[in-house]
DOMARDREN-237917 format. One record per residue (C-alpha): residue in three letters; x negated, y negated, z. Coordinates in steps of 0.05 Angstrom, whole numbers. Layout:
# DOMARDREN-237917
SITE  res      c1      c2      c3
SITE  ALA       X       Y       Z
...
***
This chain:
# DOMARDREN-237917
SITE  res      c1      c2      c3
SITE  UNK       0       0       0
SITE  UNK     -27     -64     -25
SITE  UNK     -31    -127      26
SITE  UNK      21    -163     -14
SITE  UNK      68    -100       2
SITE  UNK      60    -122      72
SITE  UNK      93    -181      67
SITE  UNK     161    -160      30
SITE  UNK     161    -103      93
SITE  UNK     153    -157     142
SITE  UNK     212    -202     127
SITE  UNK     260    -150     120
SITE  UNK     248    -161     208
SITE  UNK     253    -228     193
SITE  UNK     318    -235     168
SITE  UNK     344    -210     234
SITE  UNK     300    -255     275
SITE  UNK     318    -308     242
SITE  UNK     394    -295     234
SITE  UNK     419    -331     306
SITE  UNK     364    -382     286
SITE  UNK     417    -452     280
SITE  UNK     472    -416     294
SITE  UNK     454    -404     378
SITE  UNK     513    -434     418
SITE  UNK     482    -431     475
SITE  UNK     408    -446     506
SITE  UNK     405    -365     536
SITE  UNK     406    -346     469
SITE  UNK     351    -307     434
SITE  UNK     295    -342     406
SITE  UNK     312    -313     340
SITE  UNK     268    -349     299
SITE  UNK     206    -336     336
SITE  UNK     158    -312     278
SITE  UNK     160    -240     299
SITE  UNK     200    -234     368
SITE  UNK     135    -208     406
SITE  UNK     119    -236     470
SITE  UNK      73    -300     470
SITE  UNK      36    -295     538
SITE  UNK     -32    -277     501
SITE  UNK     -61    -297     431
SITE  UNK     -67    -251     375
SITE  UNK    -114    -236     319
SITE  UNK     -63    -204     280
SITE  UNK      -7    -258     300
SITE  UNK     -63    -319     278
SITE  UNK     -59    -278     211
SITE  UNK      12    -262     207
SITE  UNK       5    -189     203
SITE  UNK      44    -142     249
SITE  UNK       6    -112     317
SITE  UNK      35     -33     337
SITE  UNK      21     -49     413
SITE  UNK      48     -19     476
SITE  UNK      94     -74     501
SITE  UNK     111    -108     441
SITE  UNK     179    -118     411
SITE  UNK     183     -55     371
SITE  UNK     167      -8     422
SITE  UNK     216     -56     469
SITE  UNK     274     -51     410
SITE  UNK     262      32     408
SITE  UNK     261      38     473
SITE  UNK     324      -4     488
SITE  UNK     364      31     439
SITE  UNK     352      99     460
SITE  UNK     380      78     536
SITE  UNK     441      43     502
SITE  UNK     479     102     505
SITE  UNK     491     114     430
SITE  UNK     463     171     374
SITE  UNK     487     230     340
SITE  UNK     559     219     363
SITE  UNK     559     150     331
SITE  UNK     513     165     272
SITE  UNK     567     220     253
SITE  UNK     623     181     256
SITE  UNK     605     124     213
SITE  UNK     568     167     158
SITE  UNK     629     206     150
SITE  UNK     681     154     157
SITE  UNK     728     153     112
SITE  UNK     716      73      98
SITE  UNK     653     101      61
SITE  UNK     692     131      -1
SITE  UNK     748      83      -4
SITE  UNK     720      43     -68
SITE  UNK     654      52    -105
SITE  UNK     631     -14     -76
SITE  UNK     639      19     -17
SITE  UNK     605      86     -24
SITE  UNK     540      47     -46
SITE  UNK     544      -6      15
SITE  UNK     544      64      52
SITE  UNK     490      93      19
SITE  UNK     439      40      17
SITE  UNK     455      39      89
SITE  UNK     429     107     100
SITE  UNK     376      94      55
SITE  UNK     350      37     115
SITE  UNK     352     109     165
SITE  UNK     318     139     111
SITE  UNK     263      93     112
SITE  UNK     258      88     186
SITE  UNK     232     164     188
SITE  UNK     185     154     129
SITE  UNK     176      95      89
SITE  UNK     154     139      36
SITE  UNK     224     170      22
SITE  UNK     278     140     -22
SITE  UNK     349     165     -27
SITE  UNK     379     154    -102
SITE  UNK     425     186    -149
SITE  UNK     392     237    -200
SITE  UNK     399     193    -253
SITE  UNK     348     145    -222
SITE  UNK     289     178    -218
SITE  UNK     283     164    -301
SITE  UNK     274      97    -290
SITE  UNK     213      57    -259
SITE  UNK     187      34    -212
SITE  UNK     182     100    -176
SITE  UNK     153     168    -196
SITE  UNK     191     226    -162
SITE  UNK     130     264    -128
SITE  UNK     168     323     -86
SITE  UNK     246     328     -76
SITE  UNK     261     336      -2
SITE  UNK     337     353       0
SITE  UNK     396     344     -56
SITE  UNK     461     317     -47
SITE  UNK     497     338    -107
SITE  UNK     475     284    -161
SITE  UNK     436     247    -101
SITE  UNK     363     267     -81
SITE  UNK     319     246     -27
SITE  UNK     247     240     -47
SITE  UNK     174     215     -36
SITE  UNK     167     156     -78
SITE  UNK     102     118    -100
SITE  UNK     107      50    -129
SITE  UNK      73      43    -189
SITE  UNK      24     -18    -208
SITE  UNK      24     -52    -264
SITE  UNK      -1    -128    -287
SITE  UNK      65    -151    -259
SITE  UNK      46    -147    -187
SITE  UNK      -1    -208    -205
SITE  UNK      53    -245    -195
SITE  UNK     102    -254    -139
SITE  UNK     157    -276    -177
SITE  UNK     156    -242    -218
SITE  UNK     152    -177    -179
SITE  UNK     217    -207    -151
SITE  UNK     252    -211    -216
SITE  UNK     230    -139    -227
SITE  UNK     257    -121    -165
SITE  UNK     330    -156    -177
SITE  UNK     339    -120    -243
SITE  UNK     323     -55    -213
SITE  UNK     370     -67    -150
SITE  UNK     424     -83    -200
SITE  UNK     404     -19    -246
SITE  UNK     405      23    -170
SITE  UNK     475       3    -155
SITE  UNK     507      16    -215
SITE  UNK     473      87    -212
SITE  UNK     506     102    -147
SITE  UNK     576      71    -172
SITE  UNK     571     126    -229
SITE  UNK     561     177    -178
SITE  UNK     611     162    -138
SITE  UNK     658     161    -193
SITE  UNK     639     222    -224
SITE  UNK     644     259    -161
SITE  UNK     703     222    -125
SITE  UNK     727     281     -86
SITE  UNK     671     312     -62
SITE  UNK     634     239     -46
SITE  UNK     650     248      34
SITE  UNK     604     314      31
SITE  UNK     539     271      13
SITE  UNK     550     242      77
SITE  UNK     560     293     124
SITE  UNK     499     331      96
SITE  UNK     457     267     100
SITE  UNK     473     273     176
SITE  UNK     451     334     186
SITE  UNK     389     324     140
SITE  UNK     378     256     175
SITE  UNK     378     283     241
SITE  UNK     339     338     230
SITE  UNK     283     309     208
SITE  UNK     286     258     261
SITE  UNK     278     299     310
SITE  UNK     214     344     269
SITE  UNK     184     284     279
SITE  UNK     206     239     346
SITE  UNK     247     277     376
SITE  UNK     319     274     398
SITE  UNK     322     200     431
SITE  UNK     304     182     361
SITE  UNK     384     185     348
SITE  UNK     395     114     377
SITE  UNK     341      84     330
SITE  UNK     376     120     272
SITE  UNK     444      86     291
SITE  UNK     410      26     297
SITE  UNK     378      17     234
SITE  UNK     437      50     194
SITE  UNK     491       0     235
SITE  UNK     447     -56     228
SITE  UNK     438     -48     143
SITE  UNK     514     -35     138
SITE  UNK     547    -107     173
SITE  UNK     480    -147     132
SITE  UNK     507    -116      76
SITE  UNK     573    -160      91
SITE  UNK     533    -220     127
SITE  UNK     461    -223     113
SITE  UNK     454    -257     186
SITE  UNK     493    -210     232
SITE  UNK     452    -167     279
SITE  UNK     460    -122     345
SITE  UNK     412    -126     411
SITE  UNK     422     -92     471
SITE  UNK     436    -131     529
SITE  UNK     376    -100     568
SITE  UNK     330    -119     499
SITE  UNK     365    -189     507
SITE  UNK     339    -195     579
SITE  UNK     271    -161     558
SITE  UNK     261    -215     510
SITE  UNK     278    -271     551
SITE  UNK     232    -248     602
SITE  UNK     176    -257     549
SITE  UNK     180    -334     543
SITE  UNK     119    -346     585
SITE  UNK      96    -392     535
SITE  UNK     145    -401     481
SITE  UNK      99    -447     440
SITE  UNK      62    -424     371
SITE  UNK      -5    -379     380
SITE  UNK     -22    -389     306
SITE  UNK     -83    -420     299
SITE  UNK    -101    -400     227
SITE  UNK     -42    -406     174
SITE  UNK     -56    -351     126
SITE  UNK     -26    -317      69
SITE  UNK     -32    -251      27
SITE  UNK     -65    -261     -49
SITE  UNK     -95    -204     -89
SITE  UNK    -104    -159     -41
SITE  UNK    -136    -208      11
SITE  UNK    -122    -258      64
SITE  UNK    -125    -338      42
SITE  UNK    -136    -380      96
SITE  UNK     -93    -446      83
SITE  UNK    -112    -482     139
SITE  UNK    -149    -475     199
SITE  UNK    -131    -520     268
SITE  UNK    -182    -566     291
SITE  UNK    -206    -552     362
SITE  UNK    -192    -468     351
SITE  UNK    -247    -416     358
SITE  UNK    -233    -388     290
SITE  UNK    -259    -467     260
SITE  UNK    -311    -471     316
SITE  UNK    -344    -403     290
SITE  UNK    -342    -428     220
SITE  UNK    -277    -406     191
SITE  UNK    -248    -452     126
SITE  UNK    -198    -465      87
SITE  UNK    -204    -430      27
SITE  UNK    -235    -362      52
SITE  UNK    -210    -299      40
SITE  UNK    -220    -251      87
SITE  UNK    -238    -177      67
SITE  UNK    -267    -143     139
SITE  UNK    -251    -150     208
SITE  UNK    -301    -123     246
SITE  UNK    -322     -52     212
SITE  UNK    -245     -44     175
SITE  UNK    -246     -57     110
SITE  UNK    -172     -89      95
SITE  UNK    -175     -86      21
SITE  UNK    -127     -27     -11
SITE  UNK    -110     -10      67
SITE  UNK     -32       0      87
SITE  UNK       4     -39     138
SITE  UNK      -9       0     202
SITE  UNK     -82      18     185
SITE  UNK     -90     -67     185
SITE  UNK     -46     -72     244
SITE  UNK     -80     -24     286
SITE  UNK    -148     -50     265
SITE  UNK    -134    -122     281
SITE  UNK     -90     -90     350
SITE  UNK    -163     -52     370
SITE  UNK    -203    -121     351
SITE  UNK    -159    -165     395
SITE  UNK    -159    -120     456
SITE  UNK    -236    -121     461
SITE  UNK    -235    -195     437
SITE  UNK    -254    -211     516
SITE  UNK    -310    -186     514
SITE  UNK    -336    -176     443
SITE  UNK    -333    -216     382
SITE  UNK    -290    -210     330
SITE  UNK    -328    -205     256
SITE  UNK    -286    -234     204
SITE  UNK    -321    -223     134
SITE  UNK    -300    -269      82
SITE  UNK    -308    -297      12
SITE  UNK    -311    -368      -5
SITE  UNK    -289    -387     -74
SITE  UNK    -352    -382     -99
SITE  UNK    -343    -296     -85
SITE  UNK    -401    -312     -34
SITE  UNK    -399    -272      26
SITE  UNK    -413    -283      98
SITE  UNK    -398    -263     170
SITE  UNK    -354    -299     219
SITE  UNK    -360    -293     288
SITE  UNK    -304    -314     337
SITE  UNK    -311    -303     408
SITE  UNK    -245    -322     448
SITE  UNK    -245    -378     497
SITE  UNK    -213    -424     549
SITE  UNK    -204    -481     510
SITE  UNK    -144    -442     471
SITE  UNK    -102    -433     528
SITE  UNK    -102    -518     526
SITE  UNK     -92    -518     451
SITE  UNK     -37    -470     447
SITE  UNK       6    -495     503
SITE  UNK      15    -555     475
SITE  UNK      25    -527     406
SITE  UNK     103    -530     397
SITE  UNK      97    -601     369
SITE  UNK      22    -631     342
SITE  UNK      11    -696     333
SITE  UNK     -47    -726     281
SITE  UNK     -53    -801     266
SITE  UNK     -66    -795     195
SITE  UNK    -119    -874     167
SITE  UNK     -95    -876      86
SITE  UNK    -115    -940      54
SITE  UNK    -125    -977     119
SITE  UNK     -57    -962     159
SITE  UNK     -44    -902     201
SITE  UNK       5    -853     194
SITE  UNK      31    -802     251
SITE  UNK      47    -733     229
SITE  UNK      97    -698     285
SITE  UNK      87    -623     263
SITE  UNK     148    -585     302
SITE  UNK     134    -511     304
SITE  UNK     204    -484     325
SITE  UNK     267    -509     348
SITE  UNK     271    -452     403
SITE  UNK     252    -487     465
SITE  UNK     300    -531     503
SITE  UNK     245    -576     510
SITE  UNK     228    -587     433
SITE  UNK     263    -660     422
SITE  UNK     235    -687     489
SITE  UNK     162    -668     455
SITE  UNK     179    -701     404
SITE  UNK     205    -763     425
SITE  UNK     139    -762     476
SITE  UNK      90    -752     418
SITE  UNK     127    -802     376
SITE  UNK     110    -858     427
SITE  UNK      40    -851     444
SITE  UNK       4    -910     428
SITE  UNK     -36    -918     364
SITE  UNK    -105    -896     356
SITE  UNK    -148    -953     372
SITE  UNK    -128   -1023     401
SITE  UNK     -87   -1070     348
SITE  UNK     -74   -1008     303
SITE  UNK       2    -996     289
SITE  UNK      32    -938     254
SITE  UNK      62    -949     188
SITE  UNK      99    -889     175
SITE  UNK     114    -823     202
SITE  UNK     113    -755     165
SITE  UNK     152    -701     203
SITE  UNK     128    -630     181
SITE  UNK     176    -574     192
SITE  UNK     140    -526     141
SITE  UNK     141    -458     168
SITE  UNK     197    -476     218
SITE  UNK     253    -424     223
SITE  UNK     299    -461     269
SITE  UNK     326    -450     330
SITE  UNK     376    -490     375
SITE  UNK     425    -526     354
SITE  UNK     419    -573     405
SITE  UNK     354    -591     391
SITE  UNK     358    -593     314
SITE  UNK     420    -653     331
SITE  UNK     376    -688     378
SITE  UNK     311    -686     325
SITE  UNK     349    -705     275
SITE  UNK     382    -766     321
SITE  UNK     319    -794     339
SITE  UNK     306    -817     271
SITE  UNK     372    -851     259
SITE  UNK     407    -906     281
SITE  UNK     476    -922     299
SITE  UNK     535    -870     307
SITE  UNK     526    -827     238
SITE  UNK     550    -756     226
SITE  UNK     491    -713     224
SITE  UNK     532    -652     197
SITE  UNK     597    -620     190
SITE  UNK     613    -549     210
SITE  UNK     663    -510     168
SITE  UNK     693    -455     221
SITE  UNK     711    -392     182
SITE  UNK     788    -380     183
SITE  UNK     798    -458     200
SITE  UNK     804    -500     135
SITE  UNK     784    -578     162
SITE  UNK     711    -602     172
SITE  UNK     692    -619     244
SITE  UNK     631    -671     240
SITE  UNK     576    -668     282
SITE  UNK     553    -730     313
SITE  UNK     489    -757     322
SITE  UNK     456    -763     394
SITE  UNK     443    -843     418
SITE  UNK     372    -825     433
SITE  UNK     341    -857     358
SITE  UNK     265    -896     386
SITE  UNK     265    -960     340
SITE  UNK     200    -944     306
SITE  UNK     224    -877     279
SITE  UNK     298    -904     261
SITE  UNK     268    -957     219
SITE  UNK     192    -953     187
SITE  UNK     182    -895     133
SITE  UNK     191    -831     141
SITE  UNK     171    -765      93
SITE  UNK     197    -692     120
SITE  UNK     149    -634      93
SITE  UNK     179    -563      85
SITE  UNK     170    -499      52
SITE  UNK     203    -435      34
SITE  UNK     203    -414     113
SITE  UNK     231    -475     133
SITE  UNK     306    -456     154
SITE  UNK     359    -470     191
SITE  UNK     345    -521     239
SITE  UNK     293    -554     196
SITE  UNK     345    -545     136
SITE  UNK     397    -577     184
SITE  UNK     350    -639     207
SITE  UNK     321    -647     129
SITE  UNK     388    -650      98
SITE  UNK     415    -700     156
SITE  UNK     358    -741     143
SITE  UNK     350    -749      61
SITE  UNK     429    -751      59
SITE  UNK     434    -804     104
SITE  UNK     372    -841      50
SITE  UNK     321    -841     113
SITE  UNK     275    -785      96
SITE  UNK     240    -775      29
SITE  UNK     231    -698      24
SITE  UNK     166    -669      -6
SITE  UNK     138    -586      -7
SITE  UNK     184    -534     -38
SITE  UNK     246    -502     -37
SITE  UNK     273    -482      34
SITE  UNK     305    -412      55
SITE  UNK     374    -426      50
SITE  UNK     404    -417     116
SITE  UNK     462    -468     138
SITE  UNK     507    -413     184
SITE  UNK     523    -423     260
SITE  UNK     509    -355     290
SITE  UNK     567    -332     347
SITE  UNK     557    -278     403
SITE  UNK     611    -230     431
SITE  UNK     598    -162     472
SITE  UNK     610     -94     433
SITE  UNK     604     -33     435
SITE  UNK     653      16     485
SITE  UNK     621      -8     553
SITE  UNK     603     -78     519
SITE  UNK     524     -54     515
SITE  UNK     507    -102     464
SITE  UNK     508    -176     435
SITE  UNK     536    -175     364
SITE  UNK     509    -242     329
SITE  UNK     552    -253     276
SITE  UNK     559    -315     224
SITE  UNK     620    -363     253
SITE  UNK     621    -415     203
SITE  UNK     571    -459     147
SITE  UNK     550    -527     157
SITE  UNK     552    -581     103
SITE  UNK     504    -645     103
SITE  UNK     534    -718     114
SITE  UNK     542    -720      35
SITE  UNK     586    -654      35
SITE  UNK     537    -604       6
SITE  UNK     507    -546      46
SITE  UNK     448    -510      45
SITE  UNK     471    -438      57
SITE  UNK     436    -387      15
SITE  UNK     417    -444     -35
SITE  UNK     366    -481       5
SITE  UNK     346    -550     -14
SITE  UNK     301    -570     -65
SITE  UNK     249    -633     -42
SITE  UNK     243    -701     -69
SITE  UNK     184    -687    -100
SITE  UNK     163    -602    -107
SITE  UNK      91    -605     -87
SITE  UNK      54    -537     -82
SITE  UNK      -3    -526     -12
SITE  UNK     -58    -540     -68
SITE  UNK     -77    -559    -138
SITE  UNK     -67    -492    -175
SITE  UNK     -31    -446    -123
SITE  UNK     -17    -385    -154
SITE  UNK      55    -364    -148
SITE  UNK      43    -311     -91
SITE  UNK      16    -368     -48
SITE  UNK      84    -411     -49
SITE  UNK     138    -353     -57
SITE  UNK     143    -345      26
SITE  UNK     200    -310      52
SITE  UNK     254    -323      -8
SITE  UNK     231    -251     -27
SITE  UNK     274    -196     -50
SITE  UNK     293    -173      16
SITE  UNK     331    -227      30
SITE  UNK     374    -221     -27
SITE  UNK     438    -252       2
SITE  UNK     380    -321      -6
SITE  UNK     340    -297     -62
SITE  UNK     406    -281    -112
SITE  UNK     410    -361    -114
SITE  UNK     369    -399    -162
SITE  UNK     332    -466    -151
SITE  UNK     377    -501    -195
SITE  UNK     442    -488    -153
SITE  UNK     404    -514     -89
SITE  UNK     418    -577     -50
SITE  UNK     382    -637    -100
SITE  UNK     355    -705     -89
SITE  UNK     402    -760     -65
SITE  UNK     360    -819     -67
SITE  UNK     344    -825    -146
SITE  UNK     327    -896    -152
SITE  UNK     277    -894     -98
SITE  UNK     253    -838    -120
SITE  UNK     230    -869    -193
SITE  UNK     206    -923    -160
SITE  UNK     159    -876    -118
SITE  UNK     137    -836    -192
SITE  UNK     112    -911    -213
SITE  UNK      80    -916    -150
SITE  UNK      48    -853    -137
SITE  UNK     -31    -850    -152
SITE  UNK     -43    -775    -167
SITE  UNK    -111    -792    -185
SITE  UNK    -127    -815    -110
SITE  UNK     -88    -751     -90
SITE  UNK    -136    -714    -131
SITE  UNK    -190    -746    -106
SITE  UNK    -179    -736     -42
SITE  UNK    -155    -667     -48
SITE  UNK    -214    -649     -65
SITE  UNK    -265    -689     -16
SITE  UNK    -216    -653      44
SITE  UNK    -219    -588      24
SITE  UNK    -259    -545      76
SITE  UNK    -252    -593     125
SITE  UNK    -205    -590     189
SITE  UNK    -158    -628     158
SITE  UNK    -167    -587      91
SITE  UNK    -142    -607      28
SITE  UNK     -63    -605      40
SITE  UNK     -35    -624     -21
SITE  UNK      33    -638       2
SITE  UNK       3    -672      55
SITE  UNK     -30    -730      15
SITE  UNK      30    -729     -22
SITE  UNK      70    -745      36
SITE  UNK      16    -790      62
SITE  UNK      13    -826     -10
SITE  UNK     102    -838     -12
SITE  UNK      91    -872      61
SITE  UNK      35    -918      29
SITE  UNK      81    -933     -34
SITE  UNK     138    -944      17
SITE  UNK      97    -992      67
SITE  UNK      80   -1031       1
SITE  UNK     155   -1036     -13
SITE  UNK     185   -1056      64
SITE  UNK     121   -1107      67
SITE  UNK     154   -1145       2
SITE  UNK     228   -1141      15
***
C-alpha cells in the first residue's frame, strides 16, 4: 500500500469525527473534529505527521473496547443483515451490501465483497475467492497501479466511475435474483462471524455491529454516527490539553512525506527540519512502498523512546540531496503547544504590520476568548499599528457552535444575522444572531480569512458569515462542505449510546449554504507555486462522497465582485513571486496563500487610506 493509500483510509475516520463538528448543541459534546479523536496529553511523531499511531490507550483500542462492553453482537448483527428492509427495493439491497462490505473490511482490508460480474472490470484483480453468495463473491483484492495514481484527482474521478459501475452491478443482482436476495445475507452472517472470530475472537461481534450500523445510517446521512456513552466519557476524560500537537504540517506526495511548513520555536525546526523536505526514513524504517500500520508502528516505537533517544528523520531536499535529521524532544514544547489553539504572528509587508490569528479548532469553550486576547496585544514595537488582520482557519474542522458565533461576532459590528438554520421538518428560517462582543480594530480595518479543503464546519460557518456580510476577502481553496447542526438523543434498548444525527442545514446571511458544496475563495490560491494536485486535494476525497459528488462550480461563489477586480488591478504577483521564493525554507516558509493574503490587506490599506 502506497503512502497516498494512507490518506483516503484515514478520512474514512474522519468523516465520523468530524460529523458533530458545527452541529454540537451543547459544550459536553464530543470534540468531533479533533484531527484523529486520540488523547492530546503527550506529543506525537506520527500525530506531527498526520499518520495514524496503533497504541495501547488510544482511541481505537478505546472505541473496540467500548463496543464490545455495550452489550450488543451476533444478536444484533443478525437481525439487521437479515431484515427484511434489506430486499425491499434494489436501492436498498445495495445500501445493505456495501454496508457489510464496511464489516468486511474491518476483518481484512484486503477483502472485497462484489457481485460476480465485477471482478471483469478494474481496478481490482480477483486473487483467491473466499466464499460465494450466489452471483456475489468475497475475495482478496489488490489494487492495481497505473500512471493515474500520479494524480489525486484524478484517482478520484476513477474512483467515482467505478462506484457508480459497483452499484449498478449489485442492482442487477438483486434483480436477477429477487427471491432468493434475503439468503446472501443470512450466509454473510454466518461467514462474517466466522471469520471474526478465526481471527479476534468472539467479543469481536460488537465491532462488527458497529462498523456494519455505522456504514448503513451514513449511507442516509453522511454525518450520523454512534458512541457509547462510556467511549463518550472516555473521550472527555482525554481533554488534558485540548490544544493542537502538530508542529510540522505535512502531506503525502509520491510515495513520501512533504513537509509544508514547519513551526518556529519546535524541535523538529531547531534540529534542521524545512519546508520542502521529503522525508523517506525515520530512524532505521524505510517508509517508502510501506503499508499503513508498518509506518504507524514504526513512528508508534520512535515516539515512545523519543525521551531518551533521538529520533532520525532522513530526508530529501528538492535538490534529491539527502541528509539526516536529528530531533531530540524537549521542554520548550510543552510551552509551545499549550498555547497552540490560536497563534498569533505580526506579519511587516511593505512597511505596515499585519496580525495573522491562526485558530486551530473550534472545540474548546475557550477558543473566542483566545482570540479576542490575541487580537488585542499590542503591536510589535512602540508606534507600530496593525493594518490588517488575516484570520487563518486552514485545516480547521470546526467544533462548537458557540464559539464559531462568537468568532465570527468579533469581527462585525452592529446587530447582523450571522446565519440561519433551516430545522428539518420545520419549513421557516430561524436567523442566528451575532454576539455584541465585535473589538473595534477587527470590526473595521481589513480583514482576509485563509482556508483549505479541511476547513469545515465552523470555519465554513464563520467564512461565509464574514465574506457575505462584504467584511472578509476569502483566499486558499475550496472548503469541505459541511453546513449541518449535528443533534444527540440516547438509543439503543437500555439507551447505551449517543446517536449524532444531522438536525437541520445552515444558510449564510445571503441565503446560500455550504452543505456538501463548500465555498469557493475570493481568490483560489494553491500552498505554493506549482503544487501538484495531490498536495491541495485534502480531505474532499472519494470517501466522503456525500461532499465529493458536488463539483466546484455548484459551491458557495464570491459576493463581493467589484472589490474583488479592483484587488486583480492591484495585486503585484511579481512581488508575491519574489517573495515566495526568498521565504521558502525559512520558518515562515514560502506560503503562497499567505503573501497572497498579506498582499489583498496591502491593496486594501491603500484603498481605506484614500477614501
Amino acid at each position: 500500500m502506497s503512502l497516498r493509500s494512507i490518506r483516503f483510509l484515514g478520512f474514512a475516520s474522519i468523516l465520523f469525527l468530524m460529523a458533530a463538528g458545527l452541529g454540537c448543541q451543547s459544550e459536553v459534546a464530543p470534540d468531533a473534529s479533533s484531527r484523529s479523536g486520540q488523547p492530546e496529553a503527550t506529543t506525537s511523531v506520527a500525530e506531527d505527521l498526520g499518520l495514524p499511531v496503533l497504541r495501547a490507550k488510544d482511541y481505537s483500542s478505546a472505541t473496540i473496547e467500548a463496543w464490545q462492553k455495550s452489550g450488543v453482537g451476533e444478536k444484533e448483527l443478525r437481525e439487521h443483515l437479515n431484515a427484511e428492509a434489506c430486499t425491499t427495493s434494489a436501492d436498498q439491497f445495495s445500501i445493505c451490501i456495501q454496508a457489510a462490505n464496511s464489516a468486511v473490511r474491518s476483518i481484512d482490508d484486503k477483502l472485497f465483497l462484489a457481485p460476480v460480474s465485477y471482478w471483469s472490470k478494474g481496478p481490482y484483480k480477483l486473487v483467491q475467492v473466499e466464499r460465494s453468495f450466489g452471483r456475489i463473491q468475497l475475495a482478496e483484492v489488490t489494487r492495481k497501479k497505473g500512471k493515474s495514481d500520479k494524480s489525486m484527482k484524478t484517482l478520484f474521478d476513477r474512483l467515482q466511475r467505478e462506484s457508480a459501475d459497483y452499484d449498478r452491478e449489485l442492482k442487477k443482482v438483486f434483480e436477477a435474483s429477487r427471491p432468493q436476495s434475503n439468503e446472501v445475507f443470512v450466509e454473510l452472517a454466518d461467514m462474517l462471524l466466522q471469520k471474526s472470530r478465526e481471527r479476534f475472537g468472539e467479543a469481536w461481534d460488537a465491532v462488527l455491529f458497529q462498523t456494519y450500523y455505522s456504514s448503513l445510517i451514513n449511507q442516509y446521512d453522511s454525518h450520523a454516527q454512534i458512541i457509547p456513552k462510556s467511549l463518550q466519557e472516555w473521550m472527555n476524560s482525554q481533554k488534558q490539553n485540548p490544544g493542537s500537537r502538530t508542529n510540522v504540517e505535512s502531506i503525502y506526495v509520491d510515495g513520501l512525506i512533504l513537509v509544508k511548513r514547519v513551526h518556529r520555536d519546535s524541535d523538529e525546526f531547531k534540529a534542521g527540519l524545512r519546508q520542502g523536505d521529503r522525508i523517506f526514513k525515520v530512524n532505521d524504517f524505510d517508509i517508502r512502498e510501506a503499508d499503513a500500520q508498518s509506518i504507524s508502528e514504526a513512528l508508534g516505537r520512535a515516539e515512545s523512546a523519543a525521551d531518551k533517544t533521538e529520533i532520525l528523520f532522513e530526508v530529501f531536499n528538492e535538490k534529491d540531496q539527502s541528509r539526516v535529521v536529528r530531533v531530540k524532544r524537549s521542554n520548550s514544547n510543552e510551552s509551545l503547544d499549550s498555547e497552540s489553539i490560536v497563534r498569533r504572528n505580526d506579519l511587516p509587508y511593505r512597511g505596515k504590520f499585519y496580525r495573522v490569528l491562526r485558530l486551530e479548532t473550534f472545540s474548546n469553550t475557550n477558543a473566542c476568548r483566545m482570540v479576542s486576547e490575541q487580537a488585542s496585544q499590542p503591536p510589535p514595537s512602540r508606534g507600530a499599528e496593525i493594518s490588517g488582520y488575516v484570520l487563518d482557519l486552514r485545516d480547521n474542522g470546526g467544533g462548537f457552535l458557540s464559539m464559531a458565533e462568537c468568532v465570527a461576532s468579533l469581527f462585525l459590528s452592529g446587530d447582523l444575522t450571522i446565519a440561519y438554520l433551516r430545522t428539518f421538518g420545520v419549513e421557516k428560517l430561524e436567523p442566528t444572531q451575532a454576539w455584541k462582543v465585535s473589538i473595534s480594530d477587527l470590526a473595521s480595518k481589513p480583514l482576509v480569512v485563509l482556508v483549505n479543503g479541511n476547513s469545515a464546519s465552523g470555519s465554513e460557518y464563520v467564512a461565509m458569515a464574514l465574506r457575505d456580510h462584504l467584511r472578509a476577502t476569502i483566499v486558499g481553496l475550496l472548503t469541505f462542505g459541511k453546513g449541518s447542526m449535528s443533534l444527540s438523543e440516547e438509543w439503543g434498548p437500555q439507551k447505551q449510546f449517543w446517536l449524532y444525527k444531522t438536525g437541520g442545514v445552515f444558510y449564510g446571511p445571503a441565503g446560500l449554504t455550504n452543505n456538501r458544496v463548500g465555498l469557493i475563495p475570493d481568490f483560489v490560491v494553491p500552498w505554493r507555486t506549482g503544487a501538484k494536485p495531490d498536495e491541495d486535494f485534502y480531505s474532499r476525497s472519494s470517501l466522503l462522497s456525500a461532499n465529493a459528488t458536488k463539483s466546484e462550480n455548484e459551491a458557495v461563489p464570491p459576493r463581493d465582485v467589484d472589490q474583488n477586480r479592483y484587488l486583480m488591478s492591484c495585486i503585484d504577483k511579481k512581488e508575491i513571486a519574489e517573495r515566495e521564493q526568498f521565504a521558502f525554507g525559512s520558518a515562515q516558509g514560502s506560503d503562497l496563500q499567505m503573501l497572497w493574503a498579506t498582499e489583498i490587506l496591502h491593496c486594501l490599506s491603500q484603498k481605506a487610506s484614500r477614501n
